[in-house]
C-alpha positions as semicolon CSV with decimal commas, in nm:
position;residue;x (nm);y (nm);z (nm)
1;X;-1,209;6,386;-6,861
2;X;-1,435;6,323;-7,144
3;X;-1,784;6,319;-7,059
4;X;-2,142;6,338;-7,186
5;X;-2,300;6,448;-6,889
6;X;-2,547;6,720;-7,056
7;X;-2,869;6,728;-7,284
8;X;-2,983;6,981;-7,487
9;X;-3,293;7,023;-7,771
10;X;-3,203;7,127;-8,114
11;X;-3,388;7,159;-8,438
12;X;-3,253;6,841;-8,522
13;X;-3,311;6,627;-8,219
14;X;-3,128;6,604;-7,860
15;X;-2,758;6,624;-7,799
16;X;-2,523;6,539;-7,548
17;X;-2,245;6,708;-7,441
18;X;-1,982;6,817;-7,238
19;X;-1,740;7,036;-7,085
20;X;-1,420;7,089;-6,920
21;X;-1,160;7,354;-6,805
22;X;-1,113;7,704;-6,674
23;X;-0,981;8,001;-6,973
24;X;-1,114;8,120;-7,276
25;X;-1,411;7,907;-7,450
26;X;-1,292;7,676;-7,695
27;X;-1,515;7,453;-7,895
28;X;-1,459;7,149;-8,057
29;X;-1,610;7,022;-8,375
30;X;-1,605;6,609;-8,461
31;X;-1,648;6,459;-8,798
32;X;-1,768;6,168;-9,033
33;X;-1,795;5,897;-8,883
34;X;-1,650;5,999;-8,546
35;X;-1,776;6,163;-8,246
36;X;-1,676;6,374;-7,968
37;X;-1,466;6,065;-7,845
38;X;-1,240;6,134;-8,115
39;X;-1,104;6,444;-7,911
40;X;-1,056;6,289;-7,548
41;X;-0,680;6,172;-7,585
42;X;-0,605;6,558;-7,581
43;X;-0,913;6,724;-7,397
44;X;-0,691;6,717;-7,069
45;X;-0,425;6,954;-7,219
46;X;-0,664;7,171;-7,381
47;X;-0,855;7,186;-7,059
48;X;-0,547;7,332;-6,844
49;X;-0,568;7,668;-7,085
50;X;-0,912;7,675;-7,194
51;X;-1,317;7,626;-7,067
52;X;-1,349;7,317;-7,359
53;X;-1,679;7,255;-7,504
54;X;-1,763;6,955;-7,726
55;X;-2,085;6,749;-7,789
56;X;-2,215;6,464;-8,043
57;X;-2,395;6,595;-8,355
58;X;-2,717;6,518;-8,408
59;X;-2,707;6,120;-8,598
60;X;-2,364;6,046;-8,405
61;X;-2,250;5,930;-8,090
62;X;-2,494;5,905;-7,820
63;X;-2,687;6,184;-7,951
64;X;-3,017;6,154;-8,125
65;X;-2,984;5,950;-8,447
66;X;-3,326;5,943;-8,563
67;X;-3,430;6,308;-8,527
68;X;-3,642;6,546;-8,662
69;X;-3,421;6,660;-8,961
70;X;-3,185;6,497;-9,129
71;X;-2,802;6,467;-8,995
72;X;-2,651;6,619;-9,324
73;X;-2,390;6,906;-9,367
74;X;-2,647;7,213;-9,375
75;X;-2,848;7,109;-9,100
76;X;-2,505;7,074;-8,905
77;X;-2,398;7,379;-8,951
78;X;-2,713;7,517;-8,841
79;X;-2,691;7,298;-8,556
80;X;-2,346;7,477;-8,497
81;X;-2,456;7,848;-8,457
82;X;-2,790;7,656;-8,231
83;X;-2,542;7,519;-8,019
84;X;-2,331;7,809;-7,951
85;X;-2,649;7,994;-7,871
86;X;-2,762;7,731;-7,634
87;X;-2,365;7,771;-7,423
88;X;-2,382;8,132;-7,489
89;X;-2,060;8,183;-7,666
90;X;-2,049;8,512;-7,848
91;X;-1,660;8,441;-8,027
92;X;-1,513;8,082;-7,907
93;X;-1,229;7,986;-8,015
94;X;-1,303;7,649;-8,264
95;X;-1,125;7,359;-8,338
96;X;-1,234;7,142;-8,648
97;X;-1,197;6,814;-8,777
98;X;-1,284;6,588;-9,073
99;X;-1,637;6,782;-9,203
100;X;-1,637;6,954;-8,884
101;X;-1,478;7,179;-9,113
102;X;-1,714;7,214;-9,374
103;X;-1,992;7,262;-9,064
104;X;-1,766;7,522;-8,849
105;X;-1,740;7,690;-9,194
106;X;-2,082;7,729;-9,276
107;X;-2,174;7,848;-8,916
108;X;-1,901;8,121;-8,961
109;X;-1,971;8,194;-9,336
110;X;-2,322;8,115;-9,351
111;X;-2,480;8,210;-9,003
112;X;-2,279;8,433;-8,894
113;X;-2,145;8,325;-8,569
114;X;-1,816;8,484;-8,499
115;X;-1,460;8,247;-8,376
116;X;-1,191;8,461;-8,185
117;X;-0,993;8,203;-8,443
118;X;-1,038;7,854;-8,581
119;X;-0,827;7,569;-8,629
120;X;-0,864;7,347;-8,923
121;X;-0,720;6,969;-8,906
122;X;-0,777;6,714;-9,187
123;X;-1,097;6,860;-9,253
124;X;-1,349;6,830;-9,562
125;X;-1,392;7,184;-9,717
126;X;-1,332;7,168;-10,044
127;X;-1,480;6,952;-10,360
128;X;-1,406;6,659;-10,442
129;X;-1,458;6,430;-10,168
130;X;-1,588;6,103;-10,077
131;X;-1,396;5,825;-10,188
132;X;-1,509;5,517;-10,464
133;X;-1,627;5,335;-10,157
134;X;-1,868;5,662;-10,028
135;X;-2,026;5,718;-10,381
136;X;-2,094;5,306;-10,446
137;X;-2,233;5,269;-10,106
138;X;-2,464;5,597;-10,149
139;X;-2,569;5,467;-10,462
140;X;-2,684;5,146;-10,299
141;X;-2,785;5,221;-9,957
142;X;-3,073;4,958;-9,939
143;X;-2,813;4,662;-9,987
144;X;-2,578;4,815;-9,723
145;X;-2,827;4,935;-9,469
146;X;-2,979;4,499;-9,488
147;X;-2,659;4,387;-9,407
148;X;-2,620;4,106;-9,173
149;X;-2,515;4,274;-8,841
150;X;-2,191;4,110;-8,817
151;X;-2,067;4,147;-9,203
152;X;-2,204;4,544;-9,114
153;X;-1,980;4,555;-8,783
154;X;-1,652;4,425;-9,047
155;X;-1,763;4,716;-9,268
156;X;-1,701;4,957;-9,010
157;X;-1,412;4,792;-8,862
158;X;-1,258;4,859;-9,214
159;X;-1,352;5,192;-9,250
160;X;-1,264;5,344;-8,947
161;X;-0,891;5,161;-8,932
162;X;-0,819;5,284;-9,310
163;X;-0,853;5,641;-9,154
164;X;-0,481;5,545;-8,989
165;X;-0,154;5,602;-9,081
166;X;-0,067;5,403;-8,763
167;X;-0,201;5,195;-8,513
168;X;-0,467;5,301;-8,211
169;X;-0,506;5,122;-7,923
170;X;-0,797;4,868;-7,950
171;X;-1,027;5,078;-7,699
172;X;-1,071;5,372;-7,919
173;X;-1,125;5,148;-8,217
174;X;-1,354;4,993;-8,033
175;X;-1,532;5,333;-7,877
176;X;-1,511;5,481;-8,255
177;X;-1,715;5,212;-8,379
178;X;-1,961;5,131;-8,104
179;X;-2,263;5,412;-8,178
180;X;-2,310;5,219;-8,566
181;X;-2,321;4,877;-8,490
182;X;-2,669;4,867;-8,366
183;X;-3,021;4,887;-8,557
184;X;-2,996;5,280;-8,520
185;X;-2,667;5,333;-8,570
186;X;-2,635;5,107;-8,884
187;X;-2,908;5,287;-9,053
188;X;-2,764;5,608;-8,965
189;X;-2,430;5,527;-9,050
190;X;-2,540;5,446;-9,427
191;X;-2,766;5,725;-9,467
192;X;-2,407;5,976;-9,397
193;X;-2,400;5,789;-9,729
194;X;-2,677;5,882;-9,913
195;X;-2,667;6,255;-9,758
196;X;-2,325;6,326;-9,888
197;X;-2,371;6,603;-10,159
198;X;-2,066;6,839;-10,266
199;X;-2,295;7,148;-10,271
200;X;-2,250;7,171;-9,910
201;X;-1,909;7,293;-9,949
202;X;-1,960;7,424;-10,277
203;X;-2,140;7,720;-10,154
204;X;-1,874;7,807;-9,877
205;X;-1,581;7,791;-10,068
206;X;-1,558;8,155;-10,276
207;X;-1,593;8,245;-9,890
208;X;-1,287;8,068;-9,741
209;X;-1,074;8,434;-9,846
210;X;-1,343;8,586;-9,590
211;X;-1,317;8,448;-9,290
212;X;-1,321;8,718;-9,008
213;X;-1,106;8,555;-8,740
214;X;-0,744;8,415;-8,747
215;X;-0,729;8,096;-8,866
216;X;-0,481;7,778;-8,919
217;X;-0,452;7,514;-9,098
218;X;-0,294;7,149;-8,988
219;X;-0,269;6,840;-9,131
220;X;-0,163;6,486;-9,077
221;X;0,077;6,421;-9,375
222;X;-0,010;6,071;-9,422
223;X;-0,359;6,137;-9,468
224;X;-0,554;5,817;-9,644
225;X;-0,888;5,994;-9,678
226;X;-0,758;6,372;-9,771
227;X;-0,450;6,395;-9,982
228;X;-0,214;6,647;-9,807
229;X;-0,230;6,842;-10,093
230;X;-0,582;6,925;-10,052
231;X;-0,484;7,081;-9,730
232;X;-0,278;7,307;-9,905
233;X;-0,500;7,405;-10,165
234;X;-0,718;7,489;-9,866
235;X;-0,453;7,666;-9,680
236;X;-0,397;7,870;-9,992
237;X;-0,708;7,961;-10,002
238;X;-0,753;8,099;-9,652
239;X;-0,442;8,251;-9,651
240;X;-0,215;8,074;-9,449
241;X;0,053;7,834;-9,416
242;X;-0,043;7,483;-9,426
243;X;0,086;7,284;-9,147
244;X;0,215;6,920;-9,222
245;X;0,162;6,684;-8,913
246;X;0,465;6,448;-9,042
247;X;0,381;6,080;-9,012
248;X;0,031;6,124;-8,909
249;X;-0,326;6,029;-9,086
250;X;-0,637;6,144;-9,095
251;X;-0,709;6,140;-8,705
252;X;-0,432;6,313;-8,554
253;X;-0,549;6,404;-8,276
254;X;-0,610;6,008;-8,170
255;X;-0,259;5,914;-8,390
256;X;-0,027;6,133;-8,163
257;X;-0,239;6,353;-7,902
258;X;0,048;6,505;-7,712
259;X;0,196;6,641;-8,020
260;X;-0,113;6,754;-8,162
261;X;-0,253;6,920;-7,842
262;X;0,070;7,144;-7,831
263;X;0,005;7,233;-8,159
264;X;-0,345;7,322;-8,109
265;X;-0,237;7,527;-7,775
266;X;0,019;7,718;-7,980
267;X;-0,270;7,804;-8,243
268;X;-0,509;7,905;-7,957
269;X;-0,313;8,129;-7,734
């Protein structure tokens, strides 16, 4: 059900997109270094109660890598609110993921475009992150972006599998690391690098007490990239109960999609 079958302009360059359903609008927001792919194991559920909206950001996917501005956290969230316009949602309902969160966040916070209510999953909000790997390679982005195209295609291999808490079948690895492993998409996967700057969050997060829709928080437990207990420090903050996704890591909805679509559909309705 997962498609890109639509175009659209933004400030930042052209996106694709799709969409899927009947229901309520519900829109889904990918992260680092993902895609919309990352949500297709549990678009079909979602689908059956909801009108489902997703697209590539700008510098991901089969969107524009090389546009206009660059592909960084504020521009994303401006992106957001641009995007929204463009389907003419007034109050979606949003589900985030990874710094979909941070971006979702800013739209809300920053730009404000209202959510009926928003679902946070293993999502970059809050300071610190990045791990020793993300600040050495932004400090040496020259050396990473010359890499030899095969040593650059084990880099990625690497990073996307430590993501897991489990194993994925070998066609999503394969379809999660297919938009960096040419000329484009190494560049731009190494300058997600060098963009990476904690202010983005920073300025968002006396506002996470705010937010002016319901809102949940989930989490896979086994998390490599986002300790579990930064998802409650985040819950805590919103105002919530955190909710541990037991034996999963940091892409759920990939790790265990039938499980994780139910809870999403019990969050939404």
């Amino acid at each position: 059900m997962w498609t890109l079958d639509r175009t659209y302009d933004t400030s930042a360059g052209q996106v694709r997109a799709g969409a899927a359903g009947d229901g309520p609008p519900l829109v889904l927001a990918h992260g680092w270094p993902w895609s919309s792919y990352a949500w297709h194991r549990v678009i079909p559920a979602l689908a059956d109660r909801f009108r489902v909206h997703w697209y590539d950001m700008p510098g991901f996917g089969r969107s524009q890598m090389d546009g206009p501005r660059p592909a960084s956290l504020d521009v994303q969230g401006e992106i957001f609110a641009e995007m929204l316009d463009q389907l003419g949602l007034d109050a979606p309902r949003v589900v985030a993921h990874d710094f979909g969160g941070a971006v979702t966040l800013r739209a809300h916070l920053l730009h404000d475009r209202d959510f009926d209510r928003l679902v946070l999953m293993n999502v970059v909000a809050m300071r610190p992150w990045g791990s020793e790997f993300f600040a050495h390679v932004g400090r040496h982005i020259d050396a990473f972006t010359g890499l030899p195209p095969h040593i650059h295609a084990a880099v990625v291999d690497a990073y996307v599998r430590s993501a897991l808490a489990g194993p994925l079948p070998e066609d999503d690895i394969t379809a999660l690391k297919a938009p960096w492993l040419d000329d484009t998409g190494q560049r731009a996967f190494y300058a997600q690098f060098a963009m990476a700057d904690e202010t983005y969050t920073a300025e968002v997060e006396p506002m996470f007490g705010t937010l002016r829709c319901p809102a949940a928080v989930l989490w896979g437990a086994e998390d490599p990239w986002i300790p579990l207990a930064r998802g409650k420090a985040l819950a805590d903050l919103v105002g919530v109960p955190l909710q541990p996704l037991a034996g999963l890591g940091h892409l759920p909805q990939l790790e265990a999609p039938d499980r994780v679509a139910a809870h999403l559909i019990s969050e939404l309705t």
